[in-house]
VOGU-3710 file (C-alpha; in Angstrom, 3 decimals, decimal comma):
1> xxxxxxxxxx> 157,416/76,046/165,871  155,936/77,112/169,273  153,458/75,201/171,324  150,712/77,794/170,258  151,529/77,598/166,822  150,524/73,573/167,104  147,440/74,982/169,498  146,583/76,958/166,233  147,264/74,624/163,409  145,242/71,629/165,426
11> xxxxxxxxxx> 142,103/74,235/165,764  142,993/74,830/161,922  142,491/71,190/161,433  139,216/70,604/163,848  137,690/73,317/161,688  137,985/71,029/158,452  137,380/67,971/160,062  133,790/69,891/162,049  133,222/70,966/158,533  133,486/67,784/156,766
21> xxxxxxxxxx> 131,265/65,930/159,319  128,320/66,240/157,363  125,498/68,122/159,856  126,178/71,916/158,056  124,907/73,915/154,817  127,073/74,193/152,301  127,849/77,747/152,922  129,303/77,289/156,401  131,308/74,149/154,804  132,812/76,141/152,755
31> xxxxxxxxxx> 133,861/78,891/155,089  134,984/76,264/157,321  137,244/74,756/154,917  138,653/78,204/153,820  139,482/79,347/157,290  140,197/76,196/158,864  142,801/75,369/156,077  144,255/79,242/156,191  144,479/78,511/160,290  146,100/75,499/160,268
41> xxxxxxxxxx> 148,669/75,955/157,208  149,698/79,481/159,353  149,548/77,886/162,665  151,987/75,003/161,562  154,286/77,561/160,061  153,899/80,071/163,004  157,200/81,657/163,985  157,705/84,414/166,149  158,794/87,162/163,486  155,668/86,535/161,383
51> xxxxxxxxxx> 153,660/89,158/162,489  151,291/89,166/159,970  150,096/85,476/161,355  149,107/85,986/164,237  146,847/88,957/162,902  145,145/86,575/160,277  144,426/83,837/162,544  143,030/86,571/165,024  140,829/87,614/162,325  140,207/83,954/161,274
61> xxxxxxxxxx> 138,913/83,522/164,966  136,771/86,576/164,248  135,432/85,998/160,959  134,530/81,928/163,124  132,125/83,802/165,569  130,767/86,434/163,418  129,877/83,972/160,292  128,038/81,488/163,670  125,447/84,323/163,365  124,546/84,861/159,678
71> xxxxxxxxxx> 121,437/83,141/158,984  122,362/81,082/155,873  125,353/79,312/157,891  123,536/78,366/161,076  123,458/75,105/161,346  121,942/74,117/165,066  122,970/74,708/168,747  125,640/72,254/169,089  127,802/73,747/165,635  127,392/77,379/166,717
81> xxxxxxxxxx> 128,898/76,752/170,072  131,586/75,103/168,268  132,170/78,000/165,776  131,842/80,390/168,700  134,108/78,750/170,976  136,717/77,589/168,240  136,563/81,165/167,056  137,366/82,651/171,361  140,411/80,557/171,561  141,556/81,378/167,929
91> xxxxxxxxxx> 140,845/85,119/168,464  142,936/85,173/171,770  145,806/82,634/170,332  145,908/84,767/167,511  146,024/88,460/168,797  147,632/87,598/171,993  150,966/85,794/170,229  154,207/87,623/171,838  155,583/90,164/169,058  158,906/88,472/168,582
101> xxxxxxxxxx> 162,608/89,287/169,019  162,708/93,286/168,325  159,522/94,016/169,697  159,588/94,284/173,372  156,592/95,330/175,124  157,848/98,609/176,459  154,875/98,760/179,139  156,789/97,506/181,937  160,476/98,671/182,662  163,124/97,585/184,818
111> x> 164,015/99,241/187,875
//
């Protein structure tokens, strides 16, 4: 397991634990749950020829910010700028994860 794998499954586990706290509908405690368990159970597990993680937890991140802004799930000032920075720092953990061994980034090129 990499370092950002833990970076993802702890987020994964601060979204249950944010969720369980008590102060949100029940609609954004459920999608809390959902993602936060998806996050952390793929962030534990990340290694770097799982591709298909890092894409999930990218969207996880995504679907964090996007579901701060529906009106049934908003909850107050303090848990949106939890979902939307829990969601930044998901997104960029998740979509910005190296590709693995096989996939070199072909962009830069030795001399």
């Amino acid at each position: 397991m990499r370092p950002r794998g833990t970076i993802i499954g702890l987020l994964g586990i601060w979204t249950i634990v944010a969720a369980l706290w008590g102060f949100a509908p029940i609609g954004e405690v459920w999608s809390d749950l959902f993602t936060g368990i998806i996050v952390a159970i793929l962030g534990f597990s990340l290694t770097p020829g799982m591709r298909g993680h890092r894409w999930v937890n990218g969207i996880a991140g995504l679907w964090m910010i996007v579901s701060a802004f529906i009106p049934g799930f908003h909850a107050g000032t303090p848990l949106l700028v939890n979902k939307i920075i829990s969601g930044i720092v998901l997104m960029v953990a998740g979509f910005t994860l190296p590709a693995g061994p096989g996939h070199a980034d072909t962009s830069v090129r030795a001399a």
